[in-house]
C-alpha positions as CSV (number, residue, x, y, z in Angstrom):
1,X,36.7,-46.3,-26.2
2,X,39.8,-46.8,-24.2
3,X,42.0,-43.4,-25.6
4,X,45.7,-42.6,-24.1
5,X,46.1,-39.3,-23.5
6,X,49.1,-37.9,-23.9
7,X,49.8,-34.1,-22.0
8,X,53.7,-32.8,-22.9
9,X,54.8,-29.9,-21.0
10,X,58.4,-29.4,-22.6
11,X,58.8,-27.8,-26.3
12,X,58.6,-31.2,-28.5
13,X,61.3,-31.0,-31.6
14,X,58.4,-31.8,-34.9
15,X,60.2,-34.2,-36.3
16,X,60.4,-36.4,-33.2
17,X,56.6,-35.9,-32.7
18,X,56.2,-36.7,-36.5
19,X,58.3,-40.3,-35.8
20,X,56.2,-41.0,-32.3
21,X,53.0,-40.6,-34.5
22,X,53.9,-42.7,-37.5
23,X,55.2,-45.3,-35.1
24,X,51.7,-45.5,-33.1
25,X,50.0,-45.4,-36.6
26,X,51.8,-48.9,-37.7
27,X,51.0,-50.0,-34.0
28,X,47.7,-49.0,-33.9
29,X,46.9,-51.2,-37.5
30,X,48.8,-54.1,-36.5
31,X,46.5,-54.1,-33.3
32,X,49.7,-53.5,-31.0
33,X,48.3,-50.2,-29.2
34,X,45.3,-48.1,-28.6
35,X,44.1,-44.7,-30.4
36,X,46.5,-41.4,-28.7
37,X,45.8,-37.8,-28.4
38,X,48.4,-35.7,-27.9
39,X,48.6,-32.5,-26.6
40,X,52.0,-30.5,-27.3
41,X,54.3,-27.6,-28.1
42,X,56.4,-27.1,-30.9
43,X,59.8,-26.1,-31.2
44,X,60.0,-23.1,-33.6
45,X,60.1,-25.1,-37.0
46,X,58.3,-24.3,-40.2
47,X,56.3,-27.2,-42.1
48,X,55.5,-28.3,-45.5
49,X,52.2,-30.4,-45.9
50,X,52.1,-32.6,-49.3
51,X,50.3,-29.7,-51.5
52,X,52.9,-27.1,-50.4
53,X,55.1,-25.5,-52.6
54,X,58.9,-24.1,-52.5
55,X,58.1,-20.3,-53.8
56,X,55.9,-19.8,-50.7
57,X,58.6,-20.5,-48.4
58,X,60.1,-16.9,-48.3
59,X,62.7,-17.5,-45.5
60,X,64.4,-20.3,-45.4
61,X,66.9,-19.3,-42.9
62,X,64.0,-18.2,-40.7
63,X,63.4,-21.4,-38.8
64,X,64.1,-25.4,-39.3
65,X,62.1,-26.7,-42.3
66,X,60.5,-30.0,-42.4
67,X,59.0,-31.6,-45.0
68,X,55.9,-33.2,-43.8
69,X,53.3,-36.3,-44.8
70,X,50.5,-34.5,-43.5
71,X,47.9,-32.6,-45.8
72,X,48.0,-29.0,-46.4
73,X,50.9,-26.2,-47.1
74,X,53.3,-24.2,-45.2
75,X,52.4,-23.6,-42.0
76,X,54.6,-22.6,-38.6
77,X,54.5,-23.9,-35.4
78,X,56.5,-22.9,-32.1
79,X,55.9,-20.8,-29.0
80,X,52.2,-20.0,-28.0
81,X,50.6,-22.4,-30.2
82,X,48.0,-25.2,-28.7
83,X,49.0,-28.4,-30.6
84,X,46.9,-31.6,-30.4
85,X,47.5,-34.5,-32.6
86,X,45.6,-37.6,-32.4
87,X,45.6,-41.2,-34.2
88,X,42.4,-42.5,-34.5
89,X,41.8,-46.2,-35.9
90,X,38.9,-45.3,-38.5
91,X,38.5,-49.2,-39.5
92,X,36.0,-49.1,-36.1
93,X,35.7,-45.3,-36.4
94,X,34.1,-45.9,-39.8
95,X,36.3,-45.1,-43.2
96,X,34.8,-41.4,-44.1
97,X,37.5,-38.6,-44.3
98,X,35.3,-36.1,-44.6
99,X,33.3,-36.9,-41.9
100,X,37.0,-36.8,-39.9
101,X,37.7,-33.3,-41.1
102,X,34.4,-32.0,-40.2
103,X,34.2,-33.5,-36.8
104,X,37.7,-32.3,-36.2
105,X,36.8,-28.2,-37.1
106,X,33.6,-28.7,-35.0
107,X,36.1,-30.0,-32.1
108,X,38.1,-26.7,-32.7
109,X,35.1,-24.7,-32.8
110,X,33.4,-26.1,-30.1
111,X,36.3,-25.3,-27.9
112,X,36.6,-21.8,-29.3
113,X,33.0,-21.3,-28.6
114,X,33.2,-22.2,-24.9
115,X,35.2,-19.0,-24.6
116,X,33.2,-17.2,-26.5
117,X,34.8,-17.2,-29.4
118,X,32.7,-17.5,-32.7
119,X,34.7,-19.1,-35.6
120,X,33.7,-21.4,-38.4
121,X,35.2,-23.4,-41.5
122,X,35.9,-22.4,-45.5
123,X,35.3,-24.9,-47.3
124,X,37.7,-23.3,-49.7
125,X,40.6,-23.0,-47.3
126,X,41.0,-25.8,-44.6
127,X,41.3,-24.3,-41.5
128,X,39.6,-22.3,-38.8
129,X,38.7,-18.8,-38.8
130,X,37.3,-16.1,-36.7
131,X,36.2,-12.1,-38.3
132,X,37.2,-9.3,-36.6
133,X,36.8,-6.0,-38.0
134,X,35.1,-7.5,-41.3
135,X,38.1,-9.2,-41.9
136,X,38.9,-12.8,-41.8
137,X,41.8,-14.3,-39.7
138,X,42.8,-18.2,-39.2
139,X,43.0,-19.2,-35.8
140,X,43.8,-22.8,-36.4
141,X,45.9,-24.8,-39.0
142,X,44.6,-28.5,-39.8
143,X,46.4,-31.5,-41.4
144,X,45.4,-34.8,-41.2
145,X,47.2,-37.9,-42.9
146,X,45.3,-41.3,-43.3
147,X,47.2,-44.3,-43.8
148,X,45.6,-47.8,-44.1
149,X,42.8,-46.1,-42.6
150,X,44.8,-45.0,-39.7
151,X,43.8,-41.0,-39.1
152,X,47.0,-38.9,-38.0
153,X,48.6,-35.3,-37.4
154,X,45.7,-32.8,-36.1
155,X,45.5,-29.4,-35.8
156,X,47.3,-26.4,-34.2
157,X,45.8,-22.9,-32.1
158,X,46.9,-20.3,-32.3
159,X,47.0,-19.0,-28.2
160,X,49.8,-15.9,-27.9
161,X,51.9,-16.6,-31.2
162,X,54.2,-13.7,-32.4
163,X,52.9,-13.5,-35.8
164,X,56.0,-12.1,-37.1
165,X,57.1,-15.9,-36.8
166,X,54.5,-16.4,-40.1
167,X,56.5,-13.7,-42.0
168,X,58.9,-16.4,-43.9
169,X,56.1,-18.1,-45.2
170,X,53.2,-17.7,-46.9
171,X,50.8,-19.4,-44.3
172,X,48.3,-22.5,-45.8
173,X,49.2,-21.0,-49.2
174,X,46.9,-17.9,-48.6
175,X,48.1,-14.5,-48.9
176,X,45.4,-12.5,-48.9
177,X,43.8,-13.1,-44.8
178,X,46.1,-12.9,-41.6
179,X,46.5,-14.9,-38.9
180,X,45.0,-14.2,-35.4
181,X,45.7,-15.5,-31.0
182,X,43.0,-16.7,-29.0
183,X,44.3,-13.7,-26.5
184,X,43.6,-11.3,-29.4
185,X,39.7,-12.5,-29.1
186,X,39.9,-13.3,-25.1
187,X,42.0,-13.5,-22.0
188,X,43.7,-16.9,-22.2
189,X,42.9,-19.6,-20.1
190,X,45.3,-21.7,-17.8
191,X,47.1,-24.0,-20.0
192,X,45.2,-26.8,-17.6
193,X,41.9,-26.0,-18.3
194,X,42.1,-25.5,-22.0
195,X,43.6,-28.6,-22.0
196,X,40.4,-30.3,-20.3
197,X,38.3,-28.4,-22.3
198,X,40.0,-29.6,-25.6
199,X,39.8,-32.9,-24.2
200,X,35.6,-32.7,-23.1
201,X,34.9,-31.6,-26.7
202,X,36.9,-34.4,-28.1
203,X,34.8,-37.1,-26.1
204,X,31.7,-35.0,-26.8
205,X,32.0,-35.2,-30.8
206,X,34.0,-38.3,-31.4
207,X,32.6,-41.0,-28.6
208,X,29.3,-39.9,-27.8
């Protein structure tokens, strides 16, 4: 399938990123443009997902707050975190969200994995996770938003993040586990490579 990729090198403000995605959504269903993937920064900016609520925002003079369509709670994104959003046209993709959610943690695992990183899923928290320690720490956020079977939003790594930047919230909704970097677990890749390796596992679980 012919998929534009899309590589930003600059900080992207969300909700600019947020607009660019809904607008290739509408495209995308009226058969105007092709399936994206999108490989970003943020801006420091907290989010809310649609199952977030107000009392676990603890700071809101932190950062900028944006109420956001995708699923999921609270989460931050800024400096040192890996975002990659996709849309995906899941009338020729086939219309199974969990199947979509699944196939995106193995994407994130996958990619983990070529690092050696061993993470997996909780199919009580979405998200990723690695242990360390006996202790469990999420490495990546997802939220995903389908709309007239248009699949958008994606997830976000966690690569060199100053987790202090997670103190005025309370992350996903989840208290009780802390988050952890990519460089806590191994040295970090060139931003390059990770990139291409991101993008490999992609075409390896979604097109082959």
């Amino acid at each position: 399938m012919n998929i534009e990729i899309k590589i930003s090198k600059k900080p992207i403000e969300y909700k600019a990123a947020v607009d660019y995605l809904e607008e290739r959504a509408l495209n995308i269903h009226q058969n105007k443009q092709g399936e994206l993937i999108w490989i970003l920064e943020h801006q420091d900016v907290y989010t809310c997902g649609t199952s977030g609520k107000d009392e676990e925002l603890l700071d809101p003079e932190k950062f900028p707050i944006f109420k956001s369509n995708r699923g999921g709670k609270w989460t931050y994104h800024g400096k040192g975190q890996k975002v990659v959003y996709f849309v995906l046209d899941m009338n020729v993709r086939g219309k199974e969200i969990k199947k979509l959610v699944r196939n995106v943690e193995k994407w994130i695992m996958e990619t983990l994995n070529e690092y050696k990183i061993t993470s997996h899923n909780d199919p009580e928290n979405v998200g990723i996770w690695v242990k360390k320690n006996n202790l469990e720490y999420k490495i990546a956020a997802i939220g995903i938003k389908v709309k007239k079977w248009i699949a958008y939003h994606g997830f976000a790594l966690n690569l060199d993040v100053d987790k202090t930047n997670y103190d005025g919230i309370i992350p996903c909704g989840i208290s009780s586990k802390g988050i952890i970097n990519f460089s806590e677990m191994q040295t970090l890749p060139s931003e390059d490579e990770l990139n291409q390796v991101i993008l490999n596992k992609f075409k390896k679980i979604f097109t082959d």
